[in-house]
Steps between C-alpha positions, in 0.01 A plus 500: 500500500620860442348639820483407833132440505330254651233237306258744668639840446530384160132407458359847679698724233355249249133550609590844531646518114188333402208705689687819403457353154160383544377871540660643185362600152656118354334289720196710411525499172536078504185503686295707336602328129568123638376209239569761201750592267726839522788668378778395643618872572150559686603252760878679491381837529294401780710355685815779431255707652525324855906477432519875403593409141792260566436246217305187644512124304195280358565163527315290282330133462380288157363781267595791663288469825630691788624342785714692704652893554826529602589843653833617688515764777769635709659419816617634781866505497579391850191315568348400173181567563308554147469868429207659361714627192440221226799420290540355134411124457884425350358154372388411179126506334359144485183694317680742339363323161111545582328823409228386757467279742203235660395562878403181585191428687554245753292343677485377873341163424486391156364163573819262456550427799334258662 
């Protein structure tokens, strides 16, 4: 590990990463448009909004349906606690090639299971 975290103090910042994402203008915007199709710089621009423009990344399933957003924030210098400042995404574009992308609809209980 690069900090001295523990498995718990780990966790919190992650819950805390996620709820702080949870609130912005990307999560809303996958809400609001789930089990449709969109450009894929909609769901950017949405999300850049929550990481004050630092470029986010789509990453993307079979036939260019969304599955995850990477982002990248800051840290804290001595403690490396995430920042509020988001930072570039220095990785590459797994969805770079789709024009839009599929927000999946998924369902809680589909039936499969027995």
């Amino acid at each position: 590990s690069c900090t001295n975290w523990t498995s718990a103090e780990y966790f919190e910042r992650s819950e805390r990463m996620y709820a702080r994402l949870s609130a912005g203008s990307g999560f809303a915007f996958l809400a609001a448009n789930v089990g449709t199709t969109v450009a894929r710089s909609a769901v950017e621009a949405a999300f850049e909004e929550d990481t004050g423009g630092a470029k986010v990344v789509l990453n993307c399933g079979s036939g260019c349906s969304l599955s995850e957003v990477w982002t990248a924030w800051g840290a804290d210098p001595a403690t490396l606690e995430p920042t509020t400042t988001g930072v570039d995404y220095p990785g590459d574009d797994p969805c770079e090639s789709c024009d839009s992308v599929t927000l999946l609809a998924w369902s809680q209980d589909d039936g499969s299971c027995p």
